[in-house]
C-alpha positions as CSV (number, residue, x, y, z in Angstrom):
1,X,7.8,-3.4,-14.0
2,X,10.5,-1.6,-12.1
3,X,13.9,-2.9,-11.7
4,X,15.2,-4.7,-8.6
5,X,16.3,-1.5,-6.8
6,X,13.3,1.1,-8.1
7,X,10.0,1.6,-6.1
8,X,7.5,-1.3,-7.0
9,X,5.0,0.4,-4.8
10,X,4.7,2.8,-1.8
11,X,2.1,3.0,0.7
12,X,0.4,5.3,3.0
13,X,-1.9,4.2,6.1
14,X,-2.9,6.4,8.2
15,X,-6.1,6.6,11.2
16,X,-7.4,4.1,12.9
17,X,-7.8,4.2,16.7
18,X,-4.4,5.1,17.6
19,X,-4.2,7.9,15.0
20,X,-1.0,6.3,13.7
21,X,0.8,7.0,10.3
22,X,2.9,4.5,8.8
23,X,4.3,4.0,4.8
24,X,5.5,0.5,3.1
25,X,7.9,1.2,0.6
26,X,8.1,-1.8,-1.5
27,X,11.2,-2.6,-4.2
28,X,11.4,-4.3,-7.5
29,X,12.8,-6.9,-6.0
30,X,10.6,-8.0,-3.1
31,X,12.9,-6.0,-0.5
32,X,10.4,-3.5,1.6
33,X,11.4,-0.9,4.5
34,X,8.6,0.8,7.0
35,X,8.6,4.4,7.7
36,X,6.9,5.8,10.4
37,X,5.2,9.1,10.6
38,X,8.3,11.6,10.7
39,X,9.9,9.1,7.9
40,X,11.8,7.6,10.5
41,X,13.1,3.8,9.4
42,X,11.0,1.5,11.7
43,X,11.9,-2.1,9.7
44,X,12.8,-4.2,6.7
45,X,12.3,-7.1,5.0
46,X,11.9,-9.1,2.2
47,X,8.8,-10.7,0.2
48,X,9.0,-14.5,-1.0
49,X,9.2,-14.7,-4.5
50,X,5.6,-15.8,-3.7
51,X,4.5,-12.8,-2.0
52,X,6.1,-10.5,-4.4
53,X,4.7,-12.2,-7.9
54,X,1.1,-12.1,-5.5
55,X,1.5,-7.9,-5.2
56,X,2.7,-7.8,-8.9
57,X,-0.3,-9.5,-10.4
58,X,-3.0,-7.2,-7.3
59,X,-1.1,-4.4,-8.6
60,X,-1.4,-5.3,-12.1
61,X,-5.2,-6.2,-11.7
62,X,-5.8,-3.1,-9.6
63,X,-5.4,-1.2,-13.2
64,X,-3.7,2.3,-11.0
65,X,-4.6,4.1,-14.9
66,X,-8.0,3.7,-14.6
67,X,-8.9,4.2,-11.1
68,X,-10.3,7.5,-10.0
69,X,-7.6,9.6,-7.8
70,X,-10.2,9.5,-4.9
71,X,-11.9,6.7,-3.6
72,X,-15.4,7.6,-2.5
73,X,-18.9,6.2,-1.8
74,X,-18.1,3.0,0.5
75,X,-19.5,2.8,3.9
76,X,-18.4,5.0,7.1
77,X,-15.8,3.1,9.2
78,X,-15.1,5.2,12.0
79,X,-11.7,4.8,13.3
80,X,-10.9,3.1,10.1
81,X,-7.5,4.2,7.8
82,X,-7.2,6.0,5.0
83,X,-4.8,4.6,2.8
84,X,-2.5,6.0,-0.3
85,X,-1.3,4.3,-2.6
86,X,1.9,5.4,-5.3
87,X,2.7,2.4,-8.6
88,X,3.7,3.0,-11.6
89,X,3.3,7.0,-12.0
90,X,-0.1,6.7,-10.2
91,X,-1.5,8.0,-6.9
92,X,-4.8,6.5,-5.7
93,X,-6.3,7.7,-2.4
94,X,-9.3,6.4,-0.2
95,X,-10.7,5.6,2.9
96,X,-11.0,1.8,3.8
97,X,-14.3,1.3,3.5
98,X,-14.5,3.4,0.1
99,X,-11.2,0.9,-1.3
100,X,-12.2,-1.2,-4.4
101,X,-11.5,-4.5,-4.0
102,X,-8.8,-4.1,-6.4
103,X,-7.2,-2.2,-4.0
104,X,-7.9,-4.1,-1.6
105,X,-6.3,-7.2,-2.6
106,X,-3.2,-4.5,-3.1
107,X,-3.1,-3.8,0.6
108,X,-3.2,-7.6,1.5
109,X,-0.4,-8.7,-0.7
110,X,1.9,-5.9,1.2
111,X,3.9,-6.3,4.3
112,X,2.5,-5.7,8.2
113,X,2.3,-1.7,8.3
114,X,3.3,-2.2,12.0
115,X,5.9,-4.1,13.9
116,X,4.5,-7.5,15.4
């Protein structure tokens, strides 16, 4: 695991209705900041020790070495997000519907992508 100051995780989401593009940055220790689609800071925070040992263990169960790069096969959602996800030298892409579950408890352990 990454020290306190290194990149835990980073995450893309972008699509849906509004077309929006926005990436969680996630540290080693439990501090996250949100970019927007120009990389532009839009907030910070900080996980509960809770909340962060909960996206260490999805990330270590997601198993980022043995996941195809690209996602495929899960059902059409239209308007739906397409998500990319960076851990531990890794980068796994998919849409939502084509996620594993895997990565989908990933996405749940991490931070609101927007404000509010």
């Amino acid at each position: 695991m990454p020290a306190p100051g290194e990149t835990l995780v980073r995450v893309t989401r972008s699509g849906g209705f509004a077309g929006e593009t926005h990436t969680l940055v996630v540290k080693g220790d439990g501090s996250w900041s949100r970019l927007g689609a120009k990389a532009e800071p839009e907030g910070t925070g900080k996980l509960s020790q809770q909340e962060l040992a909960a996206l260490r263990t999805a990330l270590r169960e997601a198993d980022f070495a043995r996941l195809p790069r690209i996602a495929t096969g899960g059902p059409k959602i239209y308007d739906g997000f397409f998500y990319t996800f960076v851990h531990g030298g890794y980068e796994v892409a998919g849409e939502q519907g084509s996620l594993s579950p895997a990565l989908v408890r990933v996405a749940e352990a991490l931070p609101p992508f927007t404000q509010g």
